[in-house]
ZALO-604363 format. One record per residue: residue number from 1; residue in one letter; chain; x, y, z of N, C-alpha, C in turn. Coordinates in steps of 0.1 Angstrom, whole numbers, m for minus. Layout:
// ZALO-604363
ROBA   seq   type   mol     n_x     n_y     n_z    ca_x    ca_y    ca_z     c_x     c_y     c_z
ROBA   NUM      a     A       X       Y       Z       X       Y       Z       X       Y       Z
...
***
This chain:
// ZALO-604363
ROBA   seq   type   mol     n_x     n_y     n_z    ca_x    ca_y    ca_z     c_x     c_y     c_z
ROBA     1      x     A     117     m73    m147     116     m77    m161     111     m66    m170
ROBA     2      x     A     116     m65    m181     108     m57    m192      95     m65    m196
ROBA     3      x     A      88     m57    m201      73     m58    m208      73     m51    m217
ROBA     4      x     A      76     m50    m230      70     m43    m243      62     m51    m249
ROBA     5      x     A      51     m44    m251      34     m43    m257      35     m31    m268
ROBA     6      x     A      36     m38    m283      36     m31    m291      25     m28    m293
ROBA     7      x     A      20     m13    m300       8      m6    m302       9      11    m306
ROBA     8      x     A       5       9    m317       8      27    m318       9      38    m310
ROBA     9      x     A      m1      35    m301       0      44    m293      13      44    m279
ROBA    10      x     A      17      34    m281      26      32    m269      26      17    m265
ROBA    11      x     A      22      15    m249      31       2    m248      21       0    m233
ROBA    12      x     A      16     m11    m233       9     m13    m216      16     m13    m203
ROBA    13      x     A      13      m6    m188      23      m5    m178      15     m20    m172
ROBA    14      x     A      24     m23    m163      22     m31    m151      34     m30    m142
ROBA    15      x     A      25     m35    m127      35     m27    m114      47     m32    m117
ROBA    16      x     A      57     m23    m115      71     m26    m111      78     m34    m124
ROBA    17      x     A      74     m30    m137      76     m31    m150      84     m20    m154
ROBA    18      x     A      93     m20    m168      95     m12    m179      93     m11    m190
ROBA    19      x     A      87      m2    m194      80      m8    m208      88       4    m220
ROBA    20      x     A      83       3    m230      87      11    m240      76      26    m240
ROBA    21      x     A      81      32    m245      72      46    m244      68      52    m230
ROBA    22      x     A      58      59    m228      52      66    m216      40      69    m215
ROBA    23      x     A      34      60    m224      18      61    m225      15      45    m221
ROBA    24      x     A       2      50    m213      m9      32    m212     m13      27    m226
ROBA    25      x     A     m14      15    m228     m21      10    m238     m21      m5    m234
ROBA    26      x     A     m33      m9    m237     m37     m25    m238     m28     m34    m249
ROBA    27      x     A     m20     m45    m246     m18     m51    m262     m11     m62    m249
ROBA    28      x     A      m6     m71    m261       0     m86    m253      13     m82    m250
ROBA    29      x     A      19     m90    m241      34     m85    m243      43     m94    m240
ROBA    30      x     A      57     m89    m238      66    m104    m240      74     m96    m233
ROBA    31      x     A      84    m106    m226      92    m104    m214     107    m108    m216
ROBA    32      x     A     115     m97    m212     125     m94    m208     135     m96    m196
ROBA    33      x     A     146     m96    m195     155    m100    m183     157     m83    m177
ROBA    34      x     A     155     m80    m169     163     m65    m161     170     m69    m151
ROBA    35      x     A     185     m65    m148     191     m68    m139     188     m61    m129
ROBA    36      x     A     186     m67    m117     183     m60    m103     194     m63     m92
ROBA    37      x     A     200     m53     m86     211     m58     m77     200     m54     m60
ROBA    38      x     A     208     m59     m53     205     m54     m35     217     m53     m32
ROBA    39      x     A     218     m45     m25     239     m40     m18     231     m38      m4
ROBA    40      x     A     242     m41       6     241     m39      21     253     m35      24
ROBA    41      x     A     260     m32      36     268     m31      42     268     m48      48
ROBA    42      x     A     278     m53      54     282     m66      57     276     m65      75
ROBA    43      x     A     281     m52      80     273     m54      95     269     m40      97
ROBA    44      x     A     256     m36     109     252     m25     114     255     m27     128
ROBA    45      x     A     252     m18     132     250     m19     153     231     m16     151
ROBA    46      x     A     235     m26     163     219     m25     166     215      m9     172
ROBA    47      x     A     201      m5     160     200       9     166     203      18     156
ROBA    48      x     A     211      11     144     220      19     131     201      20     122
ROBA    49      x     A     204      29     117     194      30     100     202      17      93
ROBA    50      x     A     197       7      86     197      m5      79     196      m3      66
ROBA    51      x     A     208      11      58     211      12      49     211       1      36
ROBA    52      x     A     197       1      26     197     m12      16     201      m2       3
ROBA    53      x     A     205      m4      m9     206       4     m22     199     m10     m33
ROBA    54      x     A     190      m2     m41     187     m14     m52     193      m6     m69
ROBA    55      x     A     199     m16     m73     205      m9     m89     194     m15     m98
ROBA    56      x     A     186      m9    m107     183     m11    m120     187      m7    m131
ROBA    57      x     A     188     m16    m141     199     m14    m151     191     m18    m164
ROBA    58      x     A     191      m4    m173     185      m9    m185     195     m11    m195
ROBA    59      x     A     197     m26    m201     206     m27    m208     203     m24    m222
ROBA    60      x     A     190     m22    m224     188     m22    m242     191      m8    m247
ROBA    61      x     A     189      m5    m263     193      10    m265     180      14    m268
ROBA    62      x     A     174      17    m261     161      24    m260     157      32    m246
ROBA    63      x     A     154      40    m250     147      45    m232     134      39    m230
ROBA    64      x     A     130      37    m215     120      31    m209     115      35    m197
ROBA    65      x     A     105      33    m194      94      38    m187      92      29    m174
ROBA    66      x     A      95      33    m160      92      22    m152      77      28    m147
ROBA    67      x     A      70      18    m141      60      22    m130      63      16    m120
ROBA    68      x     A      68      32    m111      75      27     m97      67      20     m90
ROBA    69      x     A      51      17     m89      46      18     m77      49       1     m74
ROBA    70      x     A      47       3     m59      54     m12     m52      73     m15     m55
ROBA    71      x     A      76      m9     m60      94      m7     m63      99      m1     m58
ROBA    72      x     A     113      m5     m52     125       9     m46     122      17     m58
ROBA    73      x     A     120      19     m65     121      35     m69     108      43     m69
ROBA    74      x     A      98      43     m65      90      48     m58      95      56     m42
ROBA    75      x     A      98      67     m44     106      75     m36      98      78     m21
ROBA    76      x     A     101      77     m14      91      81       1     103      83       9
ROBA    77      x     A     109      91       8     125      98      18     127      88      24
ROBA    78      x     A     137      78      21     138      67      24     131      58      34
ROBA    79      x     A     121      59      30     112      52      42     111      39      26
ROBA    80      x     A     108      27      34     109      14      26      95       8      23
ROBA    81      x     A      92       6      12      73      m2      12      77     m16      15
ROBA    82      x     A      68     m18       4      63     m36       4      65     m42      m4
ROBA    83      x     A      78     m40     m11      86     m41     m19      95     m54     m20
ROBA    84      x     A      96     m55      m3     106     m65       3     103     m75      15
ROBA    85      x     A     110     m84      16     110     m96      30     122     m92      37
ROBA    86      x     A     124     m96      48     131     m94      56     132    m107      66
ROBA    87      x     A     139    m113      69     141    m127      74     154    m127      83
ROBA    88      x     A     148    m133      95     160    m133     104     160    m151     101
ROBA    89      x     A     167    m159      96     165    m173      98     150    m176      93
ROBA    90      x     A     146    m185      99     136    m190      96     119    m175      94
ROBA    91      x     A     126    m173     102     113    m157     111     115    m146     100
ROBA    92      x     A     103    m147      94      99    m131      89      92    m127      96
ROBA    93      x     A     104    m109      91     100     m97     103      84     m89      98
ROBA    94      x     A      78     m86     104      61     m87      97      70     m68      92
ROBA    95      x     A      62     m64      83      62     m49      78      52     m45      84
ROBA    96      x     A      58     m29      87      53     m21      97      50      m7      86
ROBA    97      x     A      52     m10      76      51       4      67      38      14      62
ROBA    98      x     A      43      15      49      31      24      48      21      10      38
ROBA    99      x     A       9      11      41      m2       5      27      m9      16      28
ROBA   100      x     A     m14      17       9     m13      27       4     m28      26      m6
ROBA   101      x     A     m34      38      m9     m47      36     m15     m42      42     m27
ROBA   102      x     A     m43      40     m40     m42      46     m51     m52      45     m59
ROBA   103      x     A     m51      55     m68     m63      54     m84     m64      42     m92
ROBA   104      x     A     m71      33     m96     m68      24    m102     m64      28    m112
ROBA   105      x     A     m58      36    m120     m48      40    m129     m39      49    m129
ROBA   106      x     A     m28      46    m134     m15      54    m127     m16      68    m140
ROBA   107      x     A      m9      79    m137      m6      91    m144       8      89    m149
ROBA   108      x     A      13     104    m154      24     106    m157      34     103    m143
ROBA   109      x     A      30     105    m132      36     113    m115      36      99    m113
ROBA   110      x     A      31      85    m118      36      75    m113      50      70    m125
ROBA   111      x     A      56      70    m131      67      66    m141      78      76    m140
ROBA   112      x     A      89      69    m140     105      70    m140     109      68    m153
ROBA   113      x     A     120      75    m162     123      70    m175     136      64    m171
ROBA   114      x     A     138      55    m173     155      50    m174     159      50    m190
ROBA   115      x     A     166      59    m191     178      59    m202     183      47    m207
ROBA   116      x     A     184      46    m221     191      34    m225     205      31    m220
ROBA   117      x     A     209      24    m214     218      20    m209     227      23    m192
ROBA   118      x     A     213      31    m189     216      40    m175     210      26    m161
ROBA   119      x     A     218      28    m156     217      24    m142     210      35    m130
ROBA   120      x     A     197      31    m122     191      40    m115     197      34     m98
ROBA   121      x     A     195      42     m86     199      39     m78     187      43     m65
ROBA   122      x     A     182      36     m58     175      40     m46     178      33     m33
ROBA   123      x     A     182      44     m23     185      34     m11     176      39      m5
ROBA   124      x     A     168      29       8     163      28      16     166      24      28
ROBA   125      x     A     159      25      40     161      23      55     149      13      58
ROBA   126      x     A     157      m1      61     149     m11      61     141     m11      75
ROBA   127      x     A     152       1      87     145       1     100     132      14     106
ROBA   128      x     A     129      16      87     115      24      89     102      15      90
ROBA   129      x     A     106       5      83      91      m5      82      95     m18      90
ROBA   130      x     A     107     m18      94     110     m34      98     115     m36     113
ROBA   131      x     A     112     m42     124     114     m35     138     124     m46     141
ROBA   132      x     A     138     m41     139     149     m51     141     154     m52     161
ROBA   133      x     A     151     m58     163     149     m58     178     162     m68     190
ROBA   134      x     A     168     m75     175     179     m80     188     189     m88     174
ROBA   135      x     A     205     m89     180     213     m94     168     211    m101     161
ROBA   136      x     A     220    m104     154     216    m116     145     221    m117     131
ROBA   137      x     A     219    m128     120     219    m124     107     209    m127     102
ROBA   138      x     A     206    m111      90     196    m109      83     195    m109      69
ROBA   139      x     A     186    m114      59     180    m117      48     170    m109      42
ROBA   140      x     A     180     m96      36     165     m87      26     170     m92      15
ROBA   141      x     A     150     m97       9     149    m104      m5     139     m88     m11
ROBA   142      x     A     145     m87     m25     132     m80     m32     119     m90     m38
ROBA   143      x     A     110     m82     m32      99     m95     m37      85     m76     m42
ROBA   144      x     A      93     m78     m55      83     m67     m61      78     m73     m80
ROBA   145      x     A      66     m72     m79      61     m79     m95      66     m72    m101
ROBA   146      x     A      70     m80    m113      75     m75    m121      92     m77    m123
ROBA   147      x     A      96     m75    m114     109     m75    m113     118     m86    m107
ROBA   148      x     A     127     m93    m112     133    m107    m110     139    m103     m91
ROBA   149      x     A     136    m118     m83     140    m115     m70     157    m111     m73
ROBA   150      x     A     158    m108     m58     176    m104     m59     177    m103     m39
ROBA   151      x     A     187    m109     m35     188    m108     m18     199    m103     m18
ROBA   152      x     A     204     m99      m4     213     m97       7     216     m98      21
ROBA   153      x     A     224    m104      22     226    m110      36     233     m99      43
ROBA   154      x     A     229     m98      59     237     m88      64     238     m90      81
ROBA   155      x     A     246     m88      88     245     m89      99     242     m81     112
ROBA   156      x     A     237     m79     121     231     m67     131     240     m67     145
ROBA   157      x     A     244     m65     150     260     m67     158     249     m56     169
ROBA   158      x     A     254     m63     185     248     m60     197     249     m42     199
ROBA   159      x     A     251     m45     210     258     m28     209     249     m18     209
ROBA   160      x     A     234     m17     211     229       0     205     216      m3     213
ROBA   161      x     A     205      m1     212     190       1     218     181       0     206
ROBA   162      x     A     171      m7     202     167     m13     192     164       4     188
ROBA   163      x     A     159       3     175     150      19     167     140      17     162
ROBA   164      x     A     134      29     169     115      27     166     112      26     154
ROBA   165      x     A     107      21     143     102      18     132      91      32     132
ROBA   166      x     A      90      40     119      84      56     117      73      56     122
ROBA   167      x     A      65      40     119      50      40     126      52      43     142
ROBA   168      x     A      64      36     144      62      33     157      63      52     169
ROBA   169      x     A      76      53     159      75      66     167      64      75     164
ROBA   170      x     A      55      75     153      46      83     153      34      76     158
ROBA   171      x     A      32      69     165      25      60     171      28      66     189
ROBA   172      x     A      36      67     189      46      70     202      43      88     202
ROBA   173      x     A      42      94     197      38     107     198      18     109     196
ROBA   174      x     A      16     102     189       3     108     194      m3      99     204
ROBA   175      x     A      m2      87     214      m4      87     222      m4     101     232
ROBA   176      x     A       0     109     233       5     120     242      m9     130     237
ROBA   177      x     A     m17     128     227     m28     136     226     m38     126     231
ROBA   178      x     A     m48     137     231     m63     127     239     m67     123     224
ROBA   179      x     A     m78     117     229     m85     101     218    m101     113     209
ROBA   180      x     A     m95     121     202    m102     128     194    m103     126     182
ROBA   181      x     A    m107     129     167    m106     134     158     m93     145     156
ROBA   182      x     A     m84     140     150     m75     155     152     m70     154     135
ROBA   183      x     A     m69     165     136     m59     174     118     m49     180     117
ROBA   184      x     A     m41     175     114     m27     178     107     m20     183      95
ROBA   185      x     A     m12     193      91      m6     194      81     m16     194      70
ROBA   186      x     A     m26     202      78     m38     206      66     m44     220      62
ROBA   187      x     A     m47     227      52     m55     238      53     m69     238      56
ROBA   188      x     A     m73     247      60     m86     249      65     m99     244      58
ROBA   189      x     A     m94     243      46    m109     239      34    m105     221      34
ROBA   190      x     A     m89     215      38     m90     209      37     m96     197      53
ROBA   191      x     A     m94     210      62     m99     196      72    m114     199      72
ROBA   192      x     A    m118     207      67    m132     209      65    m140     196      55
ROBA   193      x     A    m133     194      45    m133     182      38    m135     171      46
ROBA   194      x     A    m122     169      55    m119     153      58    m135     154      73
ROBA   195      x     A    m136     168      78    m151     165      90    m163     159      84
ROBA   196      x     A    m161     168      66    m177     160      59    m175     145      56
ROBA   197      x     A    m165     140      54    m158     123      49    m163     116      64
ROBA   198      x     A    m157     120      74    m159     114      89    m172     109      90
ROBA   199      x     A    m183     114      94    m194     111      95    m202     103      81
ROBA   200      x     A    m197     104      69    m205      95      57    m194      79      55
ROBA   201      x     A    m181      83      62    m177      69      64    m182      61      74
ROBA   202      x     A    m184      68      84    m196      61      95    m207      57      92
ROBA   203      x     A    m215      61      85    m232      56      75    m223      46      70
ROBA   204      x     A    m216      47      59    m213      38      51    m209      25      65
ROBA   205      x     A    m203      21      71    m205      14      75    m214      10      87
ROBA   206      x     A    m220      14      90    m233      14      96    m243       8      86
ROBA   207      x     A    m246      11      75    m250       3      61    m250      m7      62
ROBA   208      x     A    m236     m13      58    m226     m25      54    m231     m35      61
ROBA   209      x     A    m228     m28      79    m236     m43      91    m250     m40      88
ROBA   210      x     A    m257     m32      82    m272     m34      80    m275     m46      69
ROBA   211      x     A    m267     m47      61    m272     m52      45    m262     m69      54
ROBA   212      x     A    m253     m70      58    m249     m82      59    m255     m92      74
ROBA   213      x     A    m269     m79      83    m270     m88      94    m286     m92      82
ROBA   214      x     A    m291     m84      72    m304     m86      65    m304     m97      58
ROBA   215      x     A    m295     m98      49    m291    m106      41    m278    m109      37
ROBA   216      x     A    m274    m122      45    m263    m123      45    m256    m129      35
ROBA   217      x     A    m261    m134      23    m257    m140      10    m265    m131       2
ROBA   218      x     A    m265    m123       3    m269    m102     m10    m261    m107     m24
ROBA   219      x     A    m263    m104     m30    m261    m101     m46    m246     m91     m40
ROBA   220      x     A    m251     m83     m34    m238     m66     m34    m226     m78     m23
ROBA   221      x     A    m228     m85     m14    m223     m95      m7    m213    m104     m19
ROBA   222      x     A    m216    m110     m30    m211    m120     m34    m206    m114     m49
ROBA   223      x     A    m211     m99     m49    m203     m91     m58    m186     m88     m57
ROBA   224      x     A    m186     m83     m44    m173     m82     m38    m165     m91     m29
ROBA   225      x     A    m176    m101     m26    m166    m110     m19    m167    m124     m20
ROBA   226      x     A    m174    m125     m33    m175    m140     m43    m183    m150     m30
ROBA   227      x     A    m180    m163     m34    m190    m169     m28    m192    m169     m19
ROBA   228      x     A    m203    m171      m8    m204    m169       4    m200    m188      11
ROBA   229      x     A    m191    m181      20    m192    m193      31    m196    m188      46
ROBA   230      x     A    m197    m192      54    m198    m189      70    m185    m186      71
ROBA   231      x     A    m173    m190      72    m162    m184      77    m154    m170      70
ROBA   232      x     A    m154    m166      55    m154    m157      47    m166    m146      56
ROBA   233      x     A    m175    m148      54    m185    m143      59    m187    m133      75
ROBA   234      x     A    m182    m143      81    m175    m138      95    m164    m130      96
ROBA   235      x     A    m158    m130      86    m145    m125      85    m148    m110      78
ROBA   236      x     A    m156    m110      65    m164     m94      63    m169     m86      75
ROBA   237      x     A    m177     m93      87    m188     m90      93    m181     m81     107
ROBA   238      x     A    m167     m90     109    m155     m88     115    m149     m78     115
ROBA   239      x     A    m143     m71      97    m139     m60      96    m149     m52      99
ROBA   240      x     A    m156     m50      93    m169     m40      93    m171     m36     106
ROBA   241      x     A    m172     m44     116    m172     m41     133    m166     m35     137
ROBA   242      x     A    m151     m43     134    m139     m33     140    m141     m17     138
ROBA   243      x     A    m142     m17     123    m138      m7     117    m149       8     120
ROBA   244      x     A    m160      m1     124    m171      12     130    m166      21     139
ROBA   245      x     A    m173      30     136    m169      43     142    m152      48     144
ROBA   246      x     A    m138      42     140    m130      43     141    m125      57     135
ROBA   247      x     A    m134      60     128    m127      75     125    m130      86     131
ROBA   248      x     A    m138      85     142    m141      95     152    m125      99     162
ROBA   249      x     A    m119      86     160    m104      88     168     m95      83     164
ROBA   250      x     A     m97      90     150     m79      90     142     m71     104     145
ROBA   251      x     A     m61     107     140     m52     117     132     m54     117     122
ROBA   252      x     A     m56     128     111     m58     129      95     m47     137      95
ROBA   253      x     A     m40     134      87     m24     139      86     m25     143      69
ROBA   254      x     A     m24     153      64     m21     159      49      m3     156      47
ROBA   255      x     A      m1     157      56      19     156      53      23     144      44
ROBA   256      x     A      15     144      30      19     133      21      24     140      10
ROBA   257      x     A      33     140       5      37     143     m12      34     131     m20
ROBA   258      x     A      31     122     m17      34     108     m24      20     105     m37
ROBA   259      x     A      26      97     m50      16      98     m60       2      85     m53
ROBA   260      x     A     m10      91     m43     m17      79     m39     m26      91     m34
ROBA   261      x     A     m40      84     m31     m50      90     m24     m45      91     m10
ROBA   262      x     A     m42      79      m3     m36      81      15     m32      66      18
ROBA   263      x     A     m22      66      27     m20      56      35     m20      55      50
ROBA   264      x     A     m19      43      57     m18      44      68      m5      31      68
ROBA   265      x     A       1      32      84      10      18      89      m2      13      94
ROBA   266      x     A       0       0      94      m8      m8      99      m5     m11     113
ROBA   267      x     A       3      m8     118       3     m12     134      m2      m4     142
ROBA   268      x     A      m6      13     133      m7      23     141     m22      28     140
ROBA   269      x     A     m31      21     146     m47      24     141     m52      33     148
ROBA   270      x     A     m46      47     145     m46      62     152     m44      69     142
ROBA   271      x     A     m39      66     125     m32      79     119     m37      76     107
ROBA   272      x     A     m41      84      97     m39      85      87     m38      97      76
ROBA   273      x     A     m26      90      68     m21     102      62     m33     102      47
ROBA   274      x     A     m33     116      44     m40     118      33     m29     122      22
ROBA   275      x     A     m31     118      10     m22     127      m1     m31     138     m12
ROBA   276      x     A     m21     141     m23     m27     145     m27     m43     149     m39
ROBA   277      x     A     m37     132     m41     m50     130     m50     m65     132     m40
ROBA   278      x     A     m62     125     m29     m74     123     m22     m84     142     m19
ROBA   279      x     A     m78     153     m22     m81     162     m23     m93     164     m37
ROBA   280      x     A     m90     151     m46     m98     158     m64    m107     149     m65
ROBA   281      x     A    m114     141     m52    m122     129     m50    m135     136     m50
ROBA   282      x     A    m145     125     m51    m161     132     m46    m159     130     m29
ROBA   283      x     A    m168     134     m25    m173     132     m11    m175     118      m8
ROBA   284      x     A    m184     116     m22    m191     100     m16    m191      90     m28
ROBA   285      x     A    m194      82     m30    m193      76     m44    m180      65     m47
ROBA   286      x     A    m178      60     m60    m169      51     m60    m159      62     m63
ROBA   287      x     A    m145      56     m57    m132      64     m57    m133      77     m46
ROBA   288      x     A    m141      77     m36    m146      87     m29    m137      88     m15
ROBA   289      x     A    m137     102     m11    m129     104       6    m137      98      14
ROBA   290      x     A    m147      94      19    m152      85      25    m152      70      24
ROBA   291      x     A    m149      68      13    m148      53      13    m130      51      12
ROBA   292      x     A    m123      59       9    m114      56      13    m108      55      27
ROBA   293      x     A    m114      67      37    m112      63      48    m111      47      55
ROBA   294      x     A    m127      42      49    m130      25      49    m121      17      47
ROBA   295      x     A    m117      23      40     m99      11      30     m94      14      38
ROBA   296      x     A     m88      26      41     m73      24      46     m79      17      66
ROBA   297      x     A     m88      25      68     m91      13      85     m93       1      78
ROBA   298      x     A     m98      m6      73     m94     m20      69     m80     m23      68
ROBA   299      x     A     m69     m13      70     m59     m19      69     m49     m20      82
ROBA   300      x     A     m57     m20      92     m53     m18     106     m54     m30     110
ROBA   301      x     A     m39     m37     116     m40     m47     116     m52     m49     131
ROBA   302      x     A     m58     m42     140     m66     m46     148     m79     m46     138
ROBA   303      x     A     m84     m43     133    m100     m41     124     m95     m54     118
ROBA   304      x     A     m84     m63     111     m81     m75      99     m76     m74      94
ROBA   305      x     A     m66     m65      94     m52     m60      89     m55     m68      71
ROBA   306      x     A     m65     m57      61     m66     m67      50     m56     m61      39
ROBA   307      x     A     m50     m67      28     m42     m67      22     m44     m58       7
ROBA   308      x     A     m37     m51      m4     m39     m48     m11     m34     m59     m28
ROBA   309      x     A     m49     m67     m29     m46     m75     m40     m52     m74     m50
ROBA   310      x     A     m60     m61     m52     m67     m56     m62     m70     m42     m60
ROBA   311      x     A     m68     m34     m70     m75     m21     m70     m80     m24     m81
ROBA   312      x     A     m92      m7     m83    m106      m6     m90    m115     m17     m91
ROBA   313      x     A    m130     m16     m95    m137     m20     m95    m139     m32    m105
ROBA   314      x     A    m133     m37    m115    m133     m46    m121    m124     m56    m118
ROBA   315      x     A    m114     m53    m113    m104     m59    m109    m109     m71     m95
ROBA   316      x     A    m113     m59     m85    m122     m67     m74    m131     m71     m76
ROBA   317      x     A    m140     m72     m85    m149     m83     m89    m146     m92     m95
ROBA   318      x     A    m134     m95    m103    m125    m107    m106    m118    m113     m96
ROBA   319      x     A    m114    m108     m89    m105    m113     m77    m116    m118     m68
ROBA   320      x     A    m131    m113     m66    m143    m121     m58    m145    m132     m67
ROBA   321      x     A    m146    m133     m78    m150    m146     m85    m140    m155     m85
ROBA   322      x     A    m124    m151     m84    m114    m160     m91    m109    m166     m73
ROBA   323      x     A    m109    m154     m65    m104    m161     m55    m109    m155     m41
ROBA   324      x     A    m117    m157     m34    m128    m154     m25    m119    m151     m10
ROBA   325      x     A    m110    m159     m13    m103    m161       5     m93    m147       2
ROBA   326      x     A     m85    m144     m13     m81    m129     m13     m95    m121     m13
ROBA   327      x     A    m102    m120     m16    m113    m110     m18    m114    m103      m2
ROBA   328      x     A    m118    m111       7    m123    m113      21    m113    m106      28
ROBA   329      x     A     m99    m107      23     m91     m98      26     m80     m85      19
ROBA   330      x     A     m90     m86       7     m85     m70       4     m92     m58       5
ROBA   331      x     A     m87     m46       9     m90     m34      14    m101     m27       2
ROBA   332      x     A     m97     m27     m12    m106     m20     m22    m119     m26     m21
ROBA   333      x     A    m123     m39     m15    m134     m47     m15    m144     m41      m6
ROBA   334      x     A    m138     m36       5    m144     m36      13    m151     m20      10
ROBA   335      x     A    m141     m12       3    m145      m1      m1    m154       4     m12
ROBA   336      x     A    m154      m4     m19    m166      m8     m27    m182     m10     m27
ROBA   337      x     A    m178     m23     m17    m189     m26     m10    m201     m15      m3
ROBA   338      x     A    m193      m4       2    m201       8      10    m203      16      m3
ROBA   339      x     A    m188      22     m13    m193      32     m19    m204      28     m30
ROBA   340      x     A    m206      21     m33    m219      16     m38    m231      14     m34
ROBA   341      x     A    m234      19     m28    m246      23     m20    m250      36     m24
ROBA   342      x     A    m241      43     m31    m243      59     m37    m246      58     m49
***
């Protein structure tokens, strides 16, 4: 959909929106039709890359401003986000991709301008996040805010040896290393960084089970994860467990160009990639390399595989008041929760 939000200064973003201008601003706004296509091929062999293309098409005569993030056009060398469903019949295929920590405000490095009347194009490989494992016919729907759904049906034909999903094969390769701390695709000042983050993401949650075995209905408790029940509760107490000491035997991987602090796959609770922002962080604090580490192991589906349904700090204290059972399971919450203790 379009969103223009008139205002001198420009026009307000929201995810997977196009708005007028190229600046943020607050104001009300009113909505628009954008045509969105999905194209497939009709069949693959099992084993093929699962070639999808999405068209966006701005029909008005003005230029416009998308914010790619959560959208095909949010570029990751065709590797696919969370953008989309995937359905064999009744069965959705769970996503294996990247979840992703960002600034709760986007820059210039997050927006695309589409031309008045230009058509944009991004194809993706649905068999980077989606682990297509035996024939069939298949169902990719776009399910991105902001933007009207749009599907395609396609069929997967016998014939080939399933293909590892990106997590999977990088999952499949560092098995082959021992159960260390290890650094990747980093310079020297930078893994020197991520050794000081390691150990203060450990306090910080070390903390966390201090303050929730003390008092387990806390003020800082019902800040970020709204009202307290026993089962909500369990489920905080849950992540927080898992998630101890987990960063003693990750991968920290720098090999990100992407506009975000870092991601990880969720299936692969061995890796995480750092980007670039996460280099202009504090050490400790809110928006901090230690508390992000917290986030992104919260997103391992063994720790509670928790979801991203809020970024920044005001946002997740609305989402703890408005809806407690998302709170419990989103990742910024949890991160919060520690960096606030600084």
């Amino acid at each position: 959909m379009f969103t223009k939000s008139w205002q001198a200064a420009g026009v307000t973003l929201a995810a997977g929106v196009l708005v007028l201008g190229a600046t943020p601003a607050l104001a009300t706004t009113t909505m628009n039709t954008v045509p969105v296509t999905v194209t497939t091929q009709t069949q693959y062999r099992l084993g093929e890359p699962i070639g999808v293309t999405f068209e966006l098409h701005n029909p008005t005569g003005q230029d416009h401003s998308l914010l790619v993030w959560d959208t095909p056009m949010e570029r990751w060398n065709g590797e696919v986000g969370r953008y989309v469903k995937v359905a064999q019949g009744n069965r959705e295929l769970a996503y294996q991709g990247r979840v992703v920590r960002r600034a709760a405000t986007p820059d210039a490095r997050s927006y695309r301008t589409v031309h008045a009347g230009e058509t944009v194009r991004e194809t993706v490989d649905l068999s980077t996040a989606f682990a297509f494992t035996e024939p069939g016919t298949y169902t990719v729907t776009l399910d991105s805010q902001g933007l009207d759904a749009a599907a395609a049906t396609f069929e997967v034909l016998p014939g080939g040896q399933p293909r590892l999903t990106t997590g999977a094969q990088v999952r499949q390769d560092d098995t082959k290393a021992a159960l260390k701390a290890k650094f990747k695709h980093m310079s020297d000042s930078q893994e020197r960084a991520v050794r000081k983050a390691i150990p203060k993401a450990d306090d910080y949650v070390d903390r966390a089970l201090d303050v929730l075995h003390d008092d387990p209905k806390s003020n800082r408790y019902q800040k970020w994860f709204g009202k307290w029940t026993e089962k909500r509760y369990d489920k905080v107490t849950s992540v927080f467990r898992r998630i101890d000491h987990d960063s003693d035997d990750i991968t920290y991987d720098g090999d990100c160009r992407e506009d975000a602090l870092a991601y990880v796959r969720a299936d692969d609770p061995d890796h995480i990639w750092l980007c670039p922002d996460y280099w202009d962080i504090p050490l400790t604090g809110v928006g901090s390399q230690a508390g992000t580490l917290v986030h992104e192991e919260s997103h391992f589906d063994v720790n509670g595989g928790t979801k991203d349904y809020a970024y920044g700090t005001e946002d997740c204290k609305d989402l703890a008041k408005d809806d407690p059972n998302k709170a419990v399971a989103n990742a910024d919450s949890y991160a919060f929760f520690v960096e606030t203790f600084d």
